[in-house]
C-alpha positions in Angstrom: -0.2 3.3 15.0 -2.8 3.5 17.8 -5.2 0.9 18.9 -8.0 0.9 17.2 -7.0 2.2 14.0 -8.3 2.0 10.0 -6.9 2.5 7.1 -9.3 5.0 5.0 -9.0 3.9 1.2 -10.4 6.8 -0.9 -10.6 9.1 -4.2 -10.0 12.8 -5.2 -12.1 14.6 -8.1 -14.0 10.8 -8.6 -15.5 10.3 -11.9 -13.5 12.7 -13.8 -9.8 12.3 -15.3 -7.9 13.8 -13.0 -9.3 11.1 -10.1 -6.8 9.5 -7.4 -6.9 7.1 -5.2 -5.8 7.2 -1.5 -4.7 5.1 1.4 -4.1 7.0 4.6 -4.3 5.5 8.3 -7.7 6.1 10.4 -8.0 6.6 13.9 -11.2 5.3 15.4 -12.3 9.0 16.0 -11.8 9.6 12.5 -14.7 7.2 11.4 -17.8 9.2 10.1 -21.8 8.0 10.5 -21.8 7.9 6.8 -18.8 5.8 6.2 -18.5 2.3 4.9 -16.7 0.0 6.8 -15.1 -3.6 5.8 -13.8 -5.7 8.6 -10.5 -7.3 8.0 -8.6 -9.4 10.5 -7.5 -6.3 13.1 -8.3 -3.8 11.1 -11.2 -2.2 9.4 -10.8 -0.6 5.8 -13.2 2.8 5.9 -14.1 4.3 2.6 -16.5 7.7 2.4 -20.4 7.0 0.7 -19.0 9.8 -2.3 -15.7 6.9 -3.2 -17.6 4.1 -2.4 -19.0 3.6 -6.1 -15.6 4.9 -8.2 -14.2 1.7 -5.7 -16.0 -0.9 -7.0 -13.6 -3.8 -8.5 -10.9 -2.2 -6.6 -8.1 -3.7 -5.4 -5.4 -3.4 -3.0 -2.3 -5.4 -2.7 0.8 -5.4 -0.1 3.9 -6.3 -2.9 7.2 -7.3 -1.4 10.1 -7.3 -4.3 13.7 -6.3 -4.4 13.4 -2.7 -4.3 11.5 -3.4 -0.5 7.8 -3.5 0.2 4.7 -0.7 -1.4 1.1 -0.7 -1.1 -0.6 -1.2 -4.1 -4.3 0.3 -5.5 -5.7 -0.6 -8.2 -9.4 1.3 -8.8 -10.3 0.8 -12.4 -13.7 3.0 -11.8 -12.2 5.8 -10.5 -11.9 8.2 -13.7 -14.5 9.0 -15.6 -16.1 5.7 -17.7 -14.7 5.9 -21.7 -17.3 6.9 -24.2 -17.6 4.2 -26.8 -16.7 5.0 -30.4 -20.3 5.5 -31.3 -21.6 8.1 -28.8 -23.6 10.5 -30.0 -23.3 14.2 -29.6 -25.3 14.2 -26.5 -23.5 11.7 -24.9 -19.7 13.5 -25.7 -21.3 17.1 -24.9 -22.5 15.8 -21.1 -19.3 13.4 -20.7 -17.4 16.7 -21.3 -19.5 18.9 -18.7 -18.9 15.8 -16.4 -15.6 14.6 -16.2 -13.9 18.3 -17.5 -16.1 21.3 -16.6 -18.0 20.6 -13.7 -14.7 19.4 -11.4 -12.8 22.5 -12.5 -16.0 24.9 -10.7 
């Protein structure tokens, strides 16, 4: 890759249970006002405002094994938070709208 370039770690339909999670290469040009950046040794990792929450506690991980080397993320906010056993019917009825309805409009 070029000089100057990011990796941009991100996540499609956050919040809701279809989420994934991204890792793409960044060119410098790429890099929006709005972004997020965290400095690693030569590189920058650049995550949008919108992912930046569903990323919390996330990790990523470069795994050597066998089978060769992978990339590995790990972003256990990225779906849409389990209701606990007690919710009410409130709280089913909006985590329904939220995490089904609203990504599917």
């Amino acid at each position: 890759q070029a000089e100057e370039t990011n990796i941009r770690v991100f996540v499609v339909n956050p919040g809701t249970s279809q989420a994934e999670c991204g890792v793409s290469y960044c060119p410098a040009d790429a890099v929006e006002e709005s972004d997020i950046r965290l400095p690693f040794n030569g590189f920058d990792a650049v995550v949008d405002a919108e992912s930046a929450p569903f990323l919390e506690e996330a990790e990523i991980d470069f795994v050597t094994d066998k089978m060769g080397t992978q990339l590995t993320l790990k972003a256990p906010n990225a779906k849409a938070k389990k209701l606990s056993k007690n919710a009410d019917l409130n709280e089913r009825v909006e985590h329904m709208l939220v995490s089904e309805v609203n990504p599917q409009l």
